[in-house]
VMD Tcl script that draws the C-alpha trace (Angstrom):
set ca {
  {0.00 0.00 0.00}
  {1.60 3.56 -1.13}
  {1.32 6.48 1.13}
  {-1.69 7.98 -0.74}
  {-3.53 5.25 -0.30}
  {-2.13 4.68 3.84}
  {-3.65 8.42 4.58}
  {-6.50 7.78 2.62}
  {-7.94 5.02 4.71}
  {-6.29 6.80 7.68}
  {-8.58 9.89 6.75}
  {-11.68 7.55 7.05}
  {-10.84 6.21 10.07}
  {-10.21 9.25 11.81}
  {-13.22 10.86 10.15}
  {-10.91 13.62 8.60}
  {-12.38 15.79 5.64}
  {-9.55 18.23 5.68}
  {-6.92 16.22 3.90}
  {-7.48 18.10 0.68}
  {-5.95 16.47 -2.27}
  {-3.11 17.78 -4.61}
  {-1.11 15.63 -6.56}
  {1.93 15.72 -4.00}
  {0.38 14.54 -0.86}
  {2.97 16.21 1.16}
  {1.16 19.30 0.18}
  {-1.60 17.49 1.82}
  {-3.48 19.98 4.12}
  {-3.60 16.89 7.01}
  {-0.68 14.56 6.69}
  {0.03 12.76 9.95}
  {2.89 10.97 8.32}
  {4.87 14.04 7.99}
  {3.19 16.28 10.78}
  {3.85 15.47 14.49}
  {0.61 17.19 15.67}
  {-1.62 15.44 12.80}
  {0.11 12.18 14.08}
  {-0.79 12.62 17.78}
  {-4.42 14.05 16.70}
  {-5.17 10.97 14.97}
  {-3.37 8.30 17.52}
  {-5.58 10.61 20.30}
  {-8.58 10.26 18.41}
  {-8.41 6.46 17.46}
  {-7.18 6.06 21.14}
  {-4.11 3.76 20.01}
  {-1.08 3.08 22.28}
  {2.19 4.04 21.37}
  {5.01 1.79 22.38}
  {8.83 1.86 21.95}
  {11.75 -0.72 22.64}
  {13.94 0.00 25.59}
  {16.97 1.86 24.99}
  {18.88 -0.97 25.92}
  {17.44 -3.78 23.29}
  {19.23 -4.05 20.19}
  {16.15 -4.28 17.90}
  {14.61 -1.20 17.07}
  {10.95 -0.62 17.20}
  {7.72 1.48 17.58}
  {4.18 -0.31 17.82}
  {0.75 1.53 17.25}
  {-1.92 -0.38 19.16}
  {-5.82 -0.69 19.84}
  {-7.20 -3.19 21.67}
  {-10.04 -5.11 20.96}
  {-13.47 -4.79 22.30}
  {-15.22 -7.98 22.79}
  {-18.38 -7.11 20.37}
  {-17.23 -4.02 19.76}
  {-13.79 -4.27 17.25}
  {-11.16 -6.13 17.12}
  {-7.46 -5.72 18.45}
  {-4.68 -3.55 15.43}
  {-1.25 -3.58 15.79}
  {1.46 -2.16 13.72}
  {5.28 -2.39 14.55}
  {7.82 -0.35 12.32}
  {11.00 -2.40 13.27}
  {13.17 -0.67 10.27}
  {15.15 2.50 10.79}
  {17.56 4.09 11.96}
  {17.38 5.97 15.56}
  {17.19 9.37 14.07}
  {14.10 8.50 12.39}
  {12.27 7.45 15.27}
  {10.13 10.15 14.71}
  {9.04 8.78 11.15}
  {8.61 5.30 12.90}
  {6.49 6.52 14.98}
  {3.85 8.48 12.96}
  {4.29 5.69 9.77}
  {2.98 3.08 12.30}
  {0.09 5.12 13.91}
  {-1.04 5.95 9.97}
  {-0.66 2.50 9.28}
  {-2.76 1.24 12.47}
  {-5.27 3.70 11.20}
  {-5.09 2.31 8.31}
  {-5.59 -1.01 9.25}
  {-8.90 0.36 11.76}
  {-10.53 1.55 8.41}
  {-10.02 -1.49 6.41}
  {-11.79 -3.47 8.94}
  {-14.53 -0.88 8.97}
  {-14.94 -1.20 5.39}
  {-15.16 -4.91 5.92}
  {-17.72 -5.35 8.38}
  {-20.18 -2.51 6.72}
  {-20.23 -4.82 3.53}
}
mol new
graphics top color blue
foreach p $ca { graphics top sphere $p radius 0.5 }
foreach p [lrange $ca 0 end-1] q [lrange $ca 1 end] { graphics top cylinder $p $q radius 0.2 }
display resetview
């Protein structure tokens, strides 16, 4: 899945109309995977967990979580487990977009 299509679904899930839509998205009036405060906004709003691997572990990694809801929706979780420490920051927003992502895809699929 490109970006485009990552804030896309991220838009729906967060109920966001203000992503406007040039051809370069990071023009994008909402981008959470380039904007801090978008990021936040949308990991506040979906109520996902942000997680991080001790400073001590070798393996680097950032998880965006929701937990399930017995009845209600079921458990997403997205680890970014590639980069380098300076981009920690990138990590960390590409994984809550994706767990967004991943909330509106199993919207779509239990509306149909």
């Amino acid at each position: 899945m490109d970006d485009r299509e990552l804030l896309e679904l991220a838009a729906k899930a967060a109920g966001e109309s203000t992503i406007g839509r040039p051809d370069d998205i990071n023009d994008w009036a909402w981008n959470p995977l380039t904007d801090d405060g978008d990021a936040l906004r949308l990991a506040v709003r979906l109520r996902l967990s942000i997680d991080h691997n001790h400073t001590a572990d070798q393996q680097r990694w950032v998880a965006a979580d929701r937990n399930g809801c017995e009845g209600c929706y079921s458990p997403v979780s997205c680890v970014e487990d590639e980069f380098d420490e300076q981009d920690r920051s990138f990590a960390t927003r590409r994984a809550i977009v994706r767990a967004a992502a991943a909330i509106a895809q199993q919207s779509q699929g239990e509306g149909e």
